[in-house]
C-alpha positions as CSV (number, residue, x, y, z in Angstrom):
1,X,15.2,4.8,-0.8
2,X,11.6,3.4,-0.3
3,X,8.5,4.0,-2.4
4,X,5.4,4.2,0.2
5,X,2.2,3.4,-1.5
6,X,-1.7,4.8,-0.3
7,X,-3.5,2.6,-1.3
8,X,-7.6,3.7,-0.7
9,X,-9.4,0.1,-0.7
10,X,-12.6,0.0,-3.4
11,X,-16.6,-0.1,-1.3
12,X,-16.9,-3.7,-0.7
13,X,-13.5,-5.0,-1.3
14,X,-11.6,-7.2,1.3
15,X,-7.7,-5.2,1.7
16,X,-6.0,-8.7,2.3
17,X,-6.1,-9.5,-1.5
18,X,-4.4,-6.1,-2.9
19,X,-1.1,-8.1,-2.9
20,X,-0.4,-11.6,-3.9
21,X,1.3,-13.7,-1.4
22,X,4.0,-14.1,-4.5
23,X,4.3,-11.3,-5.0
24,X,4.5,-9.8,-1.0
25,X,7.6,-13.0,-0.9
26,X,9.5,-11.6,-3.8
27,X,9.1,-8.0,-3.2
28,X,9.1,-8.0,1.1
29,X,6.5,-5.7,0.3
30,X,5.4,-4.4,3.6
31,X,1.0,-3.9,3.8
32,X,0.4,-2.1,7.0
33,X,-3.1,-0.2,8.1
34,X,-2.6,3.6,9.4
35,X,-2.4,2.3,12.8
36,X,0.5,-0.3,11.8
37,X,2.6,2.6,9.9
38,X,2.4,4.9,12.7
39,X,3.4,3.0,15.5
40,X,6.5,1.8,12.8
41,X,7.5,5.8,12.5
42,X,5.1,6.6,9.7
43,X,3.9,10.5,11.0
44,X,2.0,13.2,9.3
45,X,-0.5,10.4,8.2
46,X,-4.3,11.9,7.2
47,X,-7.8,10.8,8.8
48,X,-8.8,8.7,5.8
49,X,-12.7,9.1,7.1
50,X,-14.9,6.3,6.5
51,X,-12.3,4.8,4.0
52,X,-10.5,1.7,4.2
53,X,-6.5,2.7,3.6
54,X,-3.1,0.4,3.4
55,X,-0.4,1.8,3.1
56,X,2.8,-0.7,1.1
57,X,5.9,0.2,1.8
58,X,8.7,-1.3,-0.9
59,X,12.2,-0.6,-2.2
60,X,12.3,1.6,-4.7
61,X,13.6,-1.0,-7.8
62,X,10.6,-2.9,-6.7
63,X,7.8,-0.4,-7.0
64,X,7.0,-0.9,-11.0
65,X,6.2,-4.5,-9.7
66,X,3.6,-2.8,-7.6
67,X,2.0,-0.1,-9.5
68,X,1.4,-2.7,-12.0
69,X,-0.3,-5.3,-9.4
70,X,-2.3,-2.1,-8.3
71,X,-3.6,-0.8,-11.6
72,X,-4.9,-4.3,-12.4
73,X,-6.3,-5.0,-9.2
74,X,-10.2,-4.2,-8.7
75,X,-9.8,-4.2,-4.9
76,X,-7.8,-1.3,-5.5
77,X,-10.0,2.6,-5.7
78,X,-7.4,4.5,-6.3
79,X,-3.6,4.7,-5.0
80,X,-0.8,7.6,-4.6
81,X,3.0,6.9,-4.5
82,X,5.5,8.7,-2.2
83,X,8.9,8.5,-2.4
84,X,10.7,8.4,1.8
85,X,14.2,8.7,2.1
């Protein structure tokens, strides 16, 4: 199973620095814009607008180690988690 984070990118913020590069290593967490995830087999994914979006794909014994990074991260605006089979 895989935990697939939306991650909505704060006004101003630069979406390279959501993950560590440690952190990326250790979890092969996967950062990929809406354009990256579709043409990977992500479907059904909104228009974000004028919003900046990543989406992080992980394994799921791995996603704690992200929601934490993302809660303490100011890049971040908000995020959702979705759990793919």
């Amino acid at each position: 199973m895989m935990v697939v984070f939306e991650v909505f990118v704060a006004p101003g913020a630069d979406p390279n620095t959501l993950l560590s590069e440690d952190t990326k290593r250790e979890t092969m967490a996967q950062v990929m814009t809406l354009e990256e995830a579709r043409k990977v087999g992500f479907a059904g994914l909104p228009d974000p607008g004028d919003k900046v979006v990543r989406l992080i794909a992980v394994a799921k014994r791995d996603a704690p180690w992200i929601h934490r990074a993302l809660e303490t991260n100011d890049a971040v605006g908000t995020f959702r988690v979705h759990e793919v089979d």
